[in-house]
C-alpha positions as CSV (number, residue, x, y, z in Angstrom):
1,X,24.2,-9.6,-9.3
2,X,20.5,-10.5,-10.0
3,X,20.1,-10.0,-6.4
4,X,21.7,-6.8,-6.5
5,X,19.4,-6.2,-9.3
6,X,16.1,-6.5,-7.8
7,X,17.0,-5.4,-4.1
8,X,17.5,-1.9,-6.3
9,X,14.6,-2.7,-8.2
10,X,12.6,-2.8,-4.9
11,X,14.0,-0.1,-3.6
12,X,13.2,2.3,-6.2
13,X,10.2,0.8,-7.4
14,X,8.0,-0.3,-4.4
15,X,6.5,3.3,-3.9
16,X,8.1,5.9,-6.9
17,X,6.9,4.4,-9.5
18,X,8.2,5.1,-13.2
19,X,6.7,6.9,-15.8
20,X,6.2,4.4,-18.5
21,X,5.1,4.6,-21.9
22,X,2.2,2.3,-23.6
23,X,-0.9,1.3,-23.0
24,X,-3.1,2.2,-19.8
25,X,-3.1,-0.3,-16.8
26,X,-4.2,-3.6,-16.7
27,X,-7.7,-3.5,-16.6
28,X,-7.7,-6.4,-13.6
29,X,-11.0,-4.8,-12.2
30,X,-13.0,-4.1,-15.6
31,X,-13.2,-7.7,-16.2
32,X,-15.7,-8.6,-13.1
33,X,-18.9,-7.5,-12.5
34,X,-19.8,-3.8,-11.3
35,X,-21.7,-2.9,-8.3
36,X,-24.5,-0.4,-9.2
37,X,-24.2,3.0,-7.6
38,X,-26.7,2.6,-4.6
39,X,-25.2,-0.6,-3.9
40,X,-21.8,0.4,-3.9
41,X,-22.7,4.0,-1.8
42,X,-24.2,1.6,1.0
43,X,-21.4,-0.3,0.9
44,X,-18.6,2.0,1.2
45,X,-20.3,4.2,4.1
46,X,-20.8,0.8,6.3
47,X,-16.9,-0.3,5.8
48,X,-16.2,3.6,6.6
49,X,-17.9,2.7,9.9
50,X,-16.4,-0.9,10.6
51,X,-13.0,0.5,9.7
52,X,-13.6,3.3,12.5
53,X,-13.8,0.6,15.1
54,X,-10.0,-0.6,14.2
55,X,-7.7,1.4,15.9
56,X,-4.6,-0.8,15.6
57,X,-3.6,-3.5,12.8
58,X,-0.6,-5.6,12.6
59,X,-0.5,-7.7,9.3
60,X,1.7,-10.0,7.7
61,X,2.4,-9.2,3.7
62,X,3.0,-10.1,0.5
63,X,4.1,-8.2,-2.1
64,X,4.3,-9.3,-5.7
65,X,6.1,-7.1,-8.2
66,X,5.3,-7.3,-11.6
67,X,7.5,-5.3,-14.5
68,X,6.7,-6.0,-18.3
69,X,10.1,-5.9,-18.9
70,X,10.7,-8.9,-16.7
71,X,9.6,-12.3,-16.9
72,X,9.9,-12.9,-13.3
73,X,7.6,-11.6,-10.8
74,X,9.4,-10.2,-7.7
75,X,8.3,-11.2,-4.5
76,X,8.7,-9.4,-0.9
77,X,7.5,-10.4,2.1
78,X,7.3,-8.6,5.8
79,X,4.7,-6.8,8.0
80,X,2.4,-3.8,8.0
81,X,1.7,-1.9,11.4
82,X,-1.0,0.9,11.9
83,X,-2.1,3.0,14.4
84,X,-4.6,6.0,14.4
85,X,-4.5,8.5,14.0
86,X,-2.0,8.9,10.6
87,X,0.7,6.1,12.1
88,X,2.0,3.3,9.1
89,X,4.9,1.2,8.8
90,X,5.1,-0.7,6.1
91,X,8.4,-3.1,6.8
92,X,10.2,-6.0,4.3
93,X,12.4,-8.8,5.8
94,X,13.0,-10.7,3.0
95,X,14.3,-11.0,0.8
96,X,16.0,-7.8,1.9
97,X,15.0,-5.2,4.7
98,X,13.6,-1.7,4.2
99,X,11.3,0.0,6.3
100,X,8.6,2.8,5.5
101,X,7.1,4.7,7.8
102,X,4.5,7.6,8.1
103,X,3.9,9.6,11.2
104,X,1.2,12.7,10.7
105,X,2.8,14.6,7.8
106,X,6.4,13.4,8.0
107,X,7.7,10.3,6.1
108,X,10.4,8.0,7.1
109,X,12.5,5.4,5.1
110,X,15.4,3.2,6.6
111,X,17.4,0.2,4.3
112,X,19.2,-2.6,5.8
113,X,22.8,-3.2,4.6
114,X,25.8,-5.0,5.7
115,X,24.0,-5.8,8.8
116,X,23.2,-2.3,10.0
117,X,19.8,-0.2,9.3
118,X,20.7,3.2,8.0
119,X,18.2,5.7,7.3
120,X,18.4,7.4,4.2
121,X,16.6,10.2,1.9
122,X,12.8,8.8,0.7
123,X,14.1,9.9,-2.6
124,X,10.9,11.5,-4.4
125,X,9.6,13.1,-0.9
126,X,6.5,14.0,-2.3
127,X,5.0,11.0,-4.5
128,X,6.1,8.7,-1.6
129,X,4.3,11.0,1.1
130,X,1.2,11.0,-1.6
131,X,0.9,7.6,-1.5
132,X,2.0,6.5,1.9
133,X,-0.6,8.9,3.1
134,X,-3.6,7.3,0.5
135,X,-2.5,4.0,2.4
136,X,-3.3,5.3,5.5
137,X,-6.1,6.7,4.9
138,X,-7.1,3.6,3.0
139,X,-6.1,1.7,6.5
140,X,-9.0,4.0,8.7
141,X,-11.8,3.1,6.1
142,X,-11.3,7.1,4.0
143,X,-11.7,6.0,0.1
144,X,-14.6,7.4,0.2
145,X,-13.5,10.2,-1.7
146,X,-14.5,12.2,-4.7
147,X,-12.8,14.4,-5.2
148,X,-9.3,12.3,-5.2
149,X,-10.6,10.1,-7.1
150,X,-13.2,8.7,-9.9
151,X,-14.6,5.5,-7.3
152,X,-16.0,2.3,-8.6
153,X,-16.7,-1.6,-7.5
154,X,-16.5,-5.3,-8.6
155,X,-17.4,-8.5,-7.6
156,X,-14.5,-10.8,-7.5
157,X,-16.7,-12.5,-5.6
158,X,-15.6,-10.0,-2.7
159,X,-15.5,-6.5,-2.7
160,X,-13.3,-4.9,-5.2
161,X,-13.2,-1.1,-4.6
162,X,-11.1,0.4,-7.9
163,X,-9.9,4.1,-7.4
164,X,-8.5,6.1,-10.4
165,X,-6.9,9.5,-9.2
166,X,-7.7,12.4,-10.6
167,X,-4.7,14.6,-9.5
168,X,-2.5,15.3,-12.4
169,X,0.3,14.9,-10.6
170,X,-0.6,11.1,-9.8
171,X,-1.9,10.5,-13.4
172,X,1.7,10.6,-14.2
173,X,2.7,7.5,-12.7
174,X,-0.4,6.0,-11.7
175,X,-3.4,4.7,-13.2
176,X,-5.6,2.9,-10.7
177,X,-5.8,1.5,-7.1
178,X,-7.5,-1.9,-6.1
179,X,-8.5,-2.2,-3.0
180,X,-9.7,-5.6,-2.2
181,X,-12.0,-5.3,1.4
182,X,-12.3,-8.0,3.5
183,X,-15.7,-10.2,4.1
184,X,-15.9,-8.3,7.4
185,X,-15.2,-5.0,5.4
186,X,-13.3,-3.6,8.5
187,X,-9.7,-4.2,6.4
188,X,-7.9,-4.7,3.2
189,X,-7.5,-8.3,1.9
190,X,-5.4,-6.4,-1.1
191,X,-4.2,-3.5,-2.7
192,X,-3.0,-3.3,-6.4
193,X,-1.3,0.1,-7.6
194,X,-1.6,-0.3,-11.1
195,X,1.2,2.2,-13.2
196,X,1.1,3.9,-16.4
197,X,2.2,0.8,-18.5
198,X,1.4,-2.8,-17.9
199,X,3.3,-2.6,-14.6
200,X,1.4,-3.3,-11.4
201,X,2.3,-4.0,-7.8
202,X,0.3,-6.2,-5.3
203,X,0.4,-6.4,-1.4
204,X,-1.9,-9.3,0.0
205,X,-2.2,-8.7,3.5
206,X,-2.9,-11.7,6.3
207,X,-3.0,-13.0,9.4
208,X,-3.8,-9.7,10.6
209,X,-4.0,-9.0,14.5
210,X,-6.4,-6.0,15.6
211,X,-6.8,-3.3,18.6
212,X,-3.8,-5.1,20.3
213,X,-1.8,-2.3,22.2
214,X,0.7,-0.8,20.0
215,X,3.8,1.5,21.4
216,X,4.4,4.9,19.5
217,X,7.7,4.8,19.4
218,X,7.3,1.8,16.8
219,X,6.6,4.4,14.4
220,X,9.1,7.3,15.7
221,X,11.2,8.2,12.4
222,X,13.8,10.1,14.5
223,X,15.9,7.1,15.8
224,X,18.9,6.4,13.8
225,X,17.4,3.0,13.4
226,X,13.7,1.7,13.4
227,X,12.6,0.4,16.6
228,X,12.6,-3.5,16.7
229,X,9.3,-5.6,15.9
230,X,8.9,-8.9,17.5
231,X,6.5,-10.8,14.7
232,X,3.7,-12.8,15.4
């Protein structure tokens, strides 16, 4: 049952986020200290430009889950293909399977039950494409962005880049993005998408593996099932 529980949980959760009443975000970010402006400008155009030179990524993940109304934090793990231009695939393995994928402007979801993918309706088409495509984007160097969002920056130590939409239609579920940058800054160590309400989810991303060739059809959304990944 608790199983059951949190497969759903994931499910529904990991990109359509709830509307939740309380107090706004966690405020991880506002508690380090702030890059000044110039700083921070010179900074984001030279990861723009080391992103640029990543055409493919394949990374490992970790997602942690964390819902106030829970004690437990719920934990995913699986891997994160990309491939420019506009290609993600964001895939978990365990504890359960479910596979996300974006392709230009079209966005893909399969679920893995009783030992056969099925491919099924993304629910909330158009907060899911919103925020698969901010991912990608975020994956070819493009948060550079004012006028999607207010942008801001910490020292963890690291690079903390903190995004707050300013879409109406996102400031109904979300409050802020994290976007932790590597010490190369040509990739994400982190993202956090924090909700309205103290929820907030967390994919650390590792041992990733760049420009290697990657096949198209890894990201094809037409196939009744995804097309197999052999991990590294």
């Amino acid at each position: 049952m608790i199983l059951s529980i949190r497969r759903h949980l994931f499910l529904i959760l990991i990109i359509v986020l709830p509307m939740v009443l309380g107090s706004m975000g966690t405020g991880l970010a506002q508690n380090l200290d702030p890059i000044p402006p110039d700083r921070l400008t010179r900074i984001l155009v030279d990861a723009e430009k080391n992103f640029t030179a990543v055409k493919t990524m394949k990374t490992l993940l970790t997602q942690e889950k964390n819902i106030s109304i829970f004690s437990e934090t719920i934990i995913s793990r699986g891997f994160c293909l990309f491939k420019r231009p506009g290609k993600l695939r964001l895939e978990f393995t365990d504890p359960f399977k479910s596979s996300l994928m974006v392709n230009g402007n079209q966005v893909y979801k399969y679920e893995y039950f009783n030992g056969t993918w099925k491919k099924i309706n993304p629910g909330n088409k158009e907060i899911l494409g919103m925020i698969m495509n901010h991912i990608t984007a975020w994956m070819s160097g493009r948060f550079n962005d004012s006028s999607l969002y207010e942008i801001s920056g910490f020292s963890r130590p690291g690079i903390t880049i903190l995004l707050t939409p300013k879409s109406n239609e996102f400031k109904k579920f979300i409050h802020s993005f994290e976007l932790g940058l590597n010490k190369e800054l040509n990739g994400l160590d982190y993202i956090i998408i924090h909700e309205i309400g103290k929820d907030f989810t967390k994919i650390r991303f590792h041992n990733d593996r760049l420009n290697e060739k990657m096949a198209d059809n890894l990201f094809n959304g037409n196939l009744d099932t995804p097309h197999p990944v052999e991990l590294w």
